[in-house]
Biotite code that builds the C-alpha atoms (Angstrom):
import biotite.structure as struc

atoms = struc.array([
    struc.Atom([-49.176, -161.792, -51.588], chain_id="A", res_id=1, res_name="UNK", atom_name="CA", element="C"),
    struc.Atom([-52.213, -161.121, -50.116], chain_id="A", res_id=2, res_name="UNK", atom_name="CA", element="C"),
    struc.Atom([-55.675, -162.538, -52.000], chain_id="A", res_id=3, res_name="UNK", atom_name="CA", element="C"),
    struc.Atom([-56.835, -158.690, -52.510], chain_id="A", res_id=4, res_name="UNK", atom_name="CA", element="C"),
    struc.Atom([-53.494, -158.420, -54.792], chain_id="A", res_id=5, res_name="UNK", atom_name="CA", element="C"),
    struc.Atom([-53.954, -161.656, -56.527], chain_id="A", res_id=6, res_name="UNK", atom_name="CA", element="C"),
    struc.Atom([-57.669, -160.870, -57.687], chain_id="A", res_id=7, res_name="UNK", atom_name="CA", element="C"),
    struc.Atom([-56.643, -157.359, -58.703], chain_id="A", res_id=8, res_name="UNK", atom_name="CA", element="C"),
    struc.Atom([-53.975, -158.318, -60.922], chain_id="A", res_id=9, res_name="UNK", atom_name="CA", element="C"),
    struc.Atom([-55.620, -161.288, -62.229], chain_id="A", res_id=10, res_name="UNK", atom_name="CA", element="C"),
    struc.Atom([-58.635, -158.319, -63.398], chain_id="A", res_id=11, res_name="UNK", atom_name="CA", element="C"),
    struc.Atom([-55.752, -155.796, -64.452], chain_id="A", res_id=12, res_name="UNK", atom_name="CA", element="C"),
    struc.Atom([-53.911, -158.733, -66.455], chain_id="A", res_id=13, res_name="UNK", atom_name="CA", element="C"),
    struc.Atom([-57.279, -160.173, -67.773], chain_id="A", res_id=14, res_name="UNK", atom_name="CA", element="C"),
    struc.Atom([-58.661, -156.779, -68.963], chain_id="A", res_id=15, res_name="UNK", atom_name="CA", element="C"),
    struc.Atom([-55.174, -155.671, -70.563], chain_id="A", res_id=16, res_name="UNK", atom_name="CA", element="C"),
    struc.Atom([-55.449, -159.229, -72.405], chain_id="A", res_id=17, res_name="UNK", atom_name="CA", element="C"),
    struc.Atom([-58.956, -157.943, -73.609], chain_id="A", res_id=18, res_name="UNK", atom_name="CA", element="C"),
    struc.Atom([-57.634, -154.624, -75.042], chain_id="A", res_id=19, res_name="UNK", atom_name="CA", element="C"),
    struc.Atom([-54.799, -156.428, -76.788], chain_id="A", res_id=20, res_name="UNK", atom_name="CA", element="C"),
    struc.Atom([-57.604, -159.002, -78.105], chain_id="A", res_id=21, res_name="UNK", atom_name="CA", element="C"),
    struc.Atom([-60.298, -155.992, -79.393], chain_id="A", res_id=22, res_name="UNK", atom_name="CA", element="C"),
    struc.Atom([-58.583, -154.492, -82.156], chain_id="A", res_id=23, res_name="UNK", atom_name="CA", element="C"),
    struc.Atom([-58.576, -150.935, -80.710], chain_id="A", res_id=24, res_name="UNK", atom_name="CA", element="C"),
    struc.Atom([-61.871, -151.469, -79.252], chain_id="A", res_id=25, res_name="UNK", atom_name="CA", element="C"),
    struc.Atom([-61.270, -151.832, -75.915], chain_id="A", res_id=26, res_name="UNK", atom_name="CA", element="C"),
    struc.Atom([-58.907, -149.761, -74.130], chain_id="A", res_id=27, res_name="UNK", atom_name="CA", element="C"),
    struc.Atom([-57.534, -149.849, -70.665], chain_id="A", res_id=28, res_name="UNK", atom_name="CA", element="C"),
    struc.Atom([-55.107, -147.468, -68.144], chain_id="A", res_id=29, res_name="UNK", atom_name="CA", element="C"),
    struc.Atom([-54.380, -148.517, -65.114], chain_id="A", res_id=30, res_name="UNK", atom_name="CA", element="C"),
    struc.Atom([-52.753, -146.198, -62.563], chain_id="A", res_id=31, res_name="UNK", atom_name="CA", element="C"),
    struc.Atom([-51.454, -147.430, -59.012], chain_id="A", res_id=32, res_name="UNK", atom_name="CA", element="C"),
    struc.Atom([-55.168, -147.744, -57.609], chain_id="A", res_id=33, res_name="UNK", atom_name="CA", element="C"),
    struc.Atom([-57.718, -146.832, -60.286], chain_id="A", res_id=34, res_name="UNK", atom_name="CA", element="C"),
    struc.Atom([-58.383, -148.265, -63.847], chain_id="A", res_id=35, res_name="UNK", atom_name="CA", element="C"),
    struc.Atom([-59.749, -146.808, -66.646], chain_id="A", res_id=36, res_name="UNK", atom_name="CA", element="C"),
    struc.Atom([-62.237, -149.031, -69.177], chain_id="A", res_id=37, res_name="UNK", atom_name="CA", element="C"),
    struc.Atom([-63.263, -147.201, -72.369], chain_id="A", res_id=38, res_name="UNK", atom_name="CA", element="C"),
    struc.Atom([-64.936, -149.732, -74.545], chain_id="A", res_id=39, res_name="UNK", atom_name="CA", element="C"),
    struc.Atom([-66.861, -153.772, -74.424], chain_id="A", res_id=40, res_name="UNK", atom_name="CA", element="C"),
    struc.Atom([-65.534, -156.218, -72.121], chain_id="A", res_id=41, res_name="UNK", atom_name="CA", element="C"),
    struc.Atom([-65.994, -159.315, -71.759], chain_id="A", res_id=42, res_name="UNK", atom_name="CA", element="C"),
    struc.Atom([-67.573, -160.185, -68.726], chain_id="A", res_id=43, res_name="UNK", atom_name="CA", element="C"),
    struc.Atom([-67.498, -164.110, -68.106], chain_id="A", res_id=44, res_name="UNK", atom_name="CA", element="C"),
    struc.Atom([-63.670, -164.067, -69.410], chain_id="A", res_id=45, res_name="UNK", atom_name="CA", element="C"),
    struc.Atom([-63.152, -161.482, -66.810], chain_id="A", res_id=46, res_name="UNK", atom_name="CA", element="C"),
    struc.Atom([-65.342, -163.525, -63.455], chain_id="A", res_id=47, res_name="UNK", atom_name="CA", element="C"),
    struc.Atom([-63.803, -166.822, -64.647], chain_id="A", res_id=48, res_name="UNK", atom_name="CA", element="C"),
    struc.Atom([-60.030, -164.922, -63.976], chain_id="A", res_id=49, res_name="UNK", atom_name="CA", element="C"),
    struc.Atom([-61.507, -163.694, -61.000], chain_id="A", res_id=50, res_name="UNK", atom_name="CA", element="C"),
    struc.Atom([-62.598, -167.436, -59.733], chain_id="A", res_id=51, res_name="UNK", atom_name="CA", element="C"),
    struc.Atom([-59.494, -168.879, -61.123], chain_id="A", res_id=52, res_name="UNK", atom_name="CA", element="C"),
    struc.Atom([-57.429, -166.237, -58.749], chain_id="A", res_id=53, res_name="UNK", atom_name="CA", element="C"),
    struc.Atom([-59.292, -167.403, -55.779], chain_id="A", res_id=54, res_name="UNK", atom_name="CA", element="C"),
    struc.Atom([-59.456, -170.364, -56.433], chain_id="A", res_id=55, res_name="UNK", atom_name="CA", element="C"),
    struc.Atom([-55.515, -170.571, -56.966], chain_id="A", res_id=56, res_name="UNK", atom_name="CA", element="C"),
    struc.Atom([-55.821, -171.194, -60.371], chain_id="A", res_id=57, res_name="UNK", atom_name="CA", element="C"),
    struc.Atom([-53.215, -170.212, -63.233], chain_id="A", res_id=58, res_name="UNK", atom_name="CA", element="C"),
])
């Protein structure tokens, strides 16, 4: 798996977690190359994923 892959699943998996977490607040749709944000993310949950996935973190 290339790093491009990791860090874009580690953003789709880290933003789905959000929109499970918001309580309808936040919602996300993801489609082979495009996603969809309608709503408040948050964003150092979101760049500390991103680090973590290039860093080779969990």
């Amino acid at each position: 798996m290339t790093v491009e892959i990791e860090i874009r699943q580690a953003i789709v998996e880290e933003l789905q977690r959000q929109a499970e977490n918001s309580d309808g607040q936040l919602k996300v749709t993801t489609t082979d190359n495009r996603v969809t944000i309608n709503g408040p993310v948050d964003l150092d949950d979101l760049v500390m994923v991103v680090l973590g996935s290039v860093a080779g973190g969990p």
